[in-house]
C-alpha positions in Angstrom: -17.1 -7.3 -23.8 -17.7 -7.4 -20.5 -21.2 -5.4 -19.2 -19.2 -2.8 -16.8 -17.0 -1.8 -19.7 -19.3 -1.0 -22.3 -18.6 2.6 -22.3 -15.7 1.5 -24.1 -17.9 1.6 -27.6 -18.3 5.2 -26.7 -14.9 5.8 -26.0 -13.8 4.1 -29.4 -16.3 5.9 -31.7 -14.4 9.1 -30.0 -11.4 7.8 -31.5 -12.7 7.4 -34.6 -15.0 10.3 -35.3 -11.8 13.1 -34.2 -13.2 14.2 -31.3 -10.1 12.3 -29.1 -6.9 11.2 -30.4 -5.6 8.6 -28.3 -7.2 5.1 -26.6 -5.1 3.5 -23.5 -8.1 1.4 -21.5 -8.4 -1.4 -19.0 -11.1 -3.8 -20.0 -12.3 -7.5 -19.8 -13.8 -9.6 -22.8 -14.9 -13.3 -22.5 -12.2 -16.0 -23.6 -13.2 -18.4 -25.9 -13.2 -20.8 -23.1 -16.0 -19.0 -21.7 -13.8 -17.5 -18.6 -13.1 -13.2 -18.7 -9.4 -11.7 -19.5 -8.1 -8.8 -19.0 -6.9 -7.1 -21.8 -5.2 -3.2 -21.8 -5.9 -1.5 -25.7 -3.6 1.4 -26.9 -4.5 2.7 -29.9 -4.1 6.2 -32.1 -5.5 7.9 -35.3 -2.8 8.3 -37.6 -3.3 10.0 -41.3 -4.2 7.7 -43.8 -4.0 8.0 -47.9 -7.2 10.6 -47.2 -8.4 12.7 -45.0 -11.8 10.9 -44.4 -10.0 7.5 -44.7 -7.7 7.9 -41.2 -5.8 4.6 -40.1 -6.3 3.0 -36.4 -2.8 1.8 -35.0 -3.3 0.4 -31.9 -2.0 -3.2 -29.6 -3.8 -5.1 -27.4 -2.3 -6.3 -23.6 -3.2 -9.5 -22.0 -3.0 -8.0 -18.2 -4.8 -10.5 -16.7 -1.6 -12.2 -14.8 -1.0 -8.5 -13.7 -4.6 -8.0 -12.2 -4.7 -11.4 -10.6 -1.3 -10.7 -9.1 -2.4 -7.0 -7.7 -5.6 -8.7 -6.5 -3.6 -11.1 -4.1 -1.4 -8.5 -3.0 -3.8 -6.1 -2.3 -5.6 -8.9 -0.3 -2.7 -10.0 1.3 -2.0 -6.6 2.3 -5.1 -6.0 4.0 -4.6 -9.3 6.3 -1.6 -7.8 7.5 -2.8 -4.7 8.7 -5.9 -6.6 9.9 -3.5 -8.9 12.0 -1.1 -5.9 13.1 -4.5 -4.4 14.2 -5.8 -6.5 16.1 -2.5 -7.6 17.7 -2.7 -7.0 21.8 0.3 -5.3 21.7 1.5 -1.4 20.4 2.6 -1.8 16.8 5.3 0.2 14.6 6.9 -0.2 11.4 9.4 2.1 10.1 11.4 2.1 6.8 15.1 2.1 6.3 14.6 6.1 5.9 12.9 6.5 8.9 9.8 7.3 7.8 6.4 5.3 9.1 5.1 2.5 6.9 2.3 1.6 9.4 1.5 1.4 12.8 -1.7 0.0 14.4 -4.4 2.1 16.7 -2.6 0.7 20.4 0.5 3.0 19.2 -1.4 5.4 18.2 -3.7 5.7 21.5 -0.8 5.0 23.8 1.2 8.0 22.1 -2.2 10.0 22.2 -0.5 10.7 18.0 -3.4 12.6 16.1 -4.7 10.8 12.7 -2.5 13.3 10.5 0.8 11.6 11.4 -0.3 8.4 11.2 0.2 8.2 7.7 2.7 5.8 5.9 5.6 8.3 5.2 5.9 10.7 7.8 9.0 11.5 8.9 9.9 9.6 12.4 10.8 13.2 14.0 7.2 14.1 12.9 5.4 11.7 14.7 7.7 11.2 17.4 7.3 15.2 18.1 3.7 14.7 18.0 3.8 11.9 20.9 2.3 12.3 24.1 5.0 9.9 25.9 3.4 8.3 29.0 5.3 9.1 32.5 8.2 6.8 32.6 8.2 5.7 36.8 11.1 3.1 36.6 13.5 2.0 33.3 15.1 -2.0 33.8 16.7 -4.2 31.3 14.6 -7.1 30.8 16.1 -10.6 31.8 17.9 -12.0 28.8 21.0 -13.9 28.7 21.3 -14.5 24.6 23.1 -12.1 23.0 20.8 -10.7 19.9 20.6 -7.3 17.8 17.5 -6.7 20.0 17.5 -5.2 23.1 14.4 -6.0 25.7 13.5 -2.7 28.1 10.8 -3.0 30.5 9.0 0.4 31.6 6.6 0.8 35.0 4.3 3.9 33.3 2.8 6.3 35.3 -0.4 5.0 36.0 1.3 1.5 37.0 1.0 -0.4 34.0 4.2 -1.7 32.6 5.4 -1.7 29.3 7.8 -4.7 28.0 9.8 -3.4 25.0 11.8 -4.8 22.3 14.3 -2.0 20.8 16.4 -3.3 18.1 20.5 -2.4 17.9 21.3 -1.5 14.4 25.5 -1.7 13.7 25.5 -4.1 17.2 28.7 -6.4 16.7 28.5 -9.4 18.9 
């Protein structure tokens, strides 16, 4: 048993002195081999021929595929937001609902948004009626002769800087 789960000995003589019923834990022992798996225990009390004499039913998991795939996709993950980050550019993702799976602090400042609606699921309406949008001086298409379901805006803001945007055309037939 591994040394961060030993509180899973406690846990089983719970199981098997009455005072809990059920067992569902997460827990690593060492392989054979020497390396740790990941193993996930259910188990129950069920009545056995006497009172004192109770059965254990229980099966054992091996989860350790599942943990090794969470691992990489939780790392993999946080690489994306760390590259949509640190991007130069305004970021924003949104889902096939509408609603906002991430966008990156540039978005967030040049909208002026508050923290609270930057949250993955608010609804677009939300965060778009919580935007600050930055004087618009002049609106022109950008230069593009290839036809595409994007379309490239470019905006002159208020304080001069300009702003080259790509909008995409959903339902666009070409």
């Amino acid at each position: 048993l591994h040394p961060e789960n030993a509180d899973m000995i406690t846990m089983i003589e719970e199981l098997l002195s009455g005072r809990s019923s059920v067992f569902n834990r997460e827990f690593r022992m060492r392989h054979e081999a020497g390396h740790w798996v990941w193993l996930r225990a259910r188990a129950a009390l069920a009545p056995g021929d006497t009172a004192e004499a109770p059965h254990l039913i229980g099966i054992v998991f091996d989860i350790t595929e599942q943990k090794i795939t969470a691992k990489q996709n939780l790392d993999a993950e946080l690489r994306l937001k760390d590259a949509i980050e640190n991007i130069s550019e305004a970021f924003v993702l949104w889902d096939a609902n509408n609603r906002l799976v991430l966008c990156n602090s540039k978005y967030q400042q040049f909208h002026s948004l508050p923290a609270s609606v930057c949250v993955p699921g608010t609804p677009y309406a939300t965060v778009t009626g919580s935007a600050k949008e930055p004087i618009v001086r002049q609106l022109a298409p950008a230069a593009s002769g290839e036809i595409s379901d994007t379309t490239s805006i470019e905006l002159q803001l208020g304080d001069g800087r300009w702003l080259h945007a790509e909008v995409e055309t959903l339902g666009r037939e070409h």
